[in-house]
Every structure is written in C-alpha cells, then in structure tokens.
C-alpha positions, 0 to 999 in steps of 0.5 A, a space after each residue: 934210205 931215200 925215202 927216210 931222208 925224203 920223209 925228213 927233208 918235206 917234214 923240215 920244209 913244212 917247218 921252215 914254211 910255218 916258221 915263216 908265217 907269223 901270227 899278229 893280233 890286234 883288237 880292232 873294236 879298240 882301233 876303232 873307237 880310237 880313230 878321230 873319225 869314231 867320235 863324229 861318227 858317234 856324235 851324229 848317232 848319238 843326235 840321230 838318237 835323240 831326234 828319233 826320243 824326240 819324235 817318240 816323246 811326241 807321239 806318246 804327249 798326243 797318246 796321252 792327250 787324246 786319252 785324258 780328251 777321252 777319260 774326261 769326256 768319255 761321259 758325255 759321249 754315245 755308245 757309238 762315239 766311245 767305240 770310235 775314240 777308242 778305236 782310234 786311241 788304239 789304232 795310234 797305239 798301234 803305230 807308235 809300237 810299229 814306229 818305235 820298232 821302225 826307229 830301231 831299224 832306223 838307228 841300227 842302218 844308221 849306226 852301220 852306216 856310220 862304222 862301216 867306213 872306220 872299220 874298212 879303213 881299219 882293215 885296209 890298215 891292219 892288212 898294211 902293217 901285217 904284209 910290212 911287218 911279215 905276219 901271215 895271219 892276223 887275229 882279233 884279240 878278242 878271241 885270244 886269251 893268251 899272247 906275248 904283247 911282241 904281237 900285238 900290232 895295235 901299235 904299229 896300226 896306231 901309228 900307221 894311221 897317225 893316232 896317238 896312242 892313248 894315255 896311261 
C-alpha cells in the first residue's frame, strides 16, 4: 500500500512540475525584420550589394572591350600574338568567375555581420519576456503548425523592445 501511494504521489509531482513549465513561441525572423535597426542593416547590404554589381559590371564592360579589341584585330595579328591575347582573355575570364564567387563570400560575412547583433539582441529579449512571463520553453513558430495565439509572445517581446506592432 505505500508503495502505490509512493508511485501516486511522484507521478502527481511529475505533473505538478510540467504544469509549471509553460511553452511560448515566437517567430523570430518576424521580430527581426521588424526592428528599426533590420531597415539600416538591410539598406547598408543592399548598397554593399550594388557596389559589389558595380565592380562585376566593370570587369565584364573591360572583358568585352578586349575581346572586340581581339575580334576586330584578330586579323592583323601573328600566330603567336592571338595565343597571347587569348590567353589573357582567358585568364581575365578566370578571375572574374573567381571574384564573382569571391563577391558572394563578400556579401554573405557581410549580411552575417549585419544580423548577427539584431538577432542577439532578439534573443536577449525573448529570454527576457519568457523568465517575466513564466515560460520554460520557447520555440520558433516556424516549427509549429498548430498553437493557441495566448502563446505567441511576439507581442510582449514587441512591446518589450518599444516596437510597434505592425498595422493590419
């Protein structure tokens, strides 16, 4: 008999203890692109963006320069002097596949640069809200298909960061 009512008590303690932990979600790509600091970060990437065009735009006008340089003069030129021109046709070729491959390394550490303090910053908020509020876990909503809004703490994180919520 007392270890049935052993077995009953740690089974309602169990219970008592996940009744306790509440569960929250939040989507935090939505925070994020809502956060004042998102629009300067995504205009500094955006005009990081177009300077790296513009150098690629560069590099390919002087590609096509030197080959109608080498189409129209390639007549005039010796066996020996084609090869050359090709070569270094090719070779400019070359490095502007490697810099465009190079550019999006660029672009990508930049972007990472750029998000990774919102999304700390986020974070730090979420946390915040969720020990406030009581919630022992917090998940990203784009993972749930299902949940009652009470538990959506984009709100509260909203307001605990002074953003306004969007309008309908």
């Amino acid at each position: 008999m007392k270890k049935v009512l052993f077995v009953c008590l740690m089974a309602l303690g169990a219970f008592t203890v996940t009744a306790q932990n509440k569960i929250g979600y939040i989507s935090t790509e939505d925070l994020i692109s809502e956060m004042p600091e998102a629009v300067k970060a995504d205009a500094e990437l955006k005009e990081y963006q177009q300077s790296l065009a513009q150098q690629y735009q560069d590099m390919m006008k002087e590609l096509n320069d030197k080959d109608s340089i080498f189409v129209k003069d390639s007549m005039k030129l010796s066996a020996s002097m084609k090869e050359i021109k090709r070569d270094e046709l090719v070779s400019l070729y070359q490095r502007i596949q490697n810099w465009n491959n190079q550019a999006q390394d660029l672009y990508q550490q930049k972007a990472q640069e750029k998000v990774a303090p919102l999304r700390t910053k986020a974070m730090d908020a979420i946390k915040a809200v969720a020990k406030d509020n009581g919630y022992g876990y917090v998940l990203d909503a784009s993972a749930i298909i299902v949940a009652p809004p009470g538990d959506d703490l984009l709100p509260l994180v909203r307001k605990k960061l002074g953003i306004p919520a969007p309008k309908p």
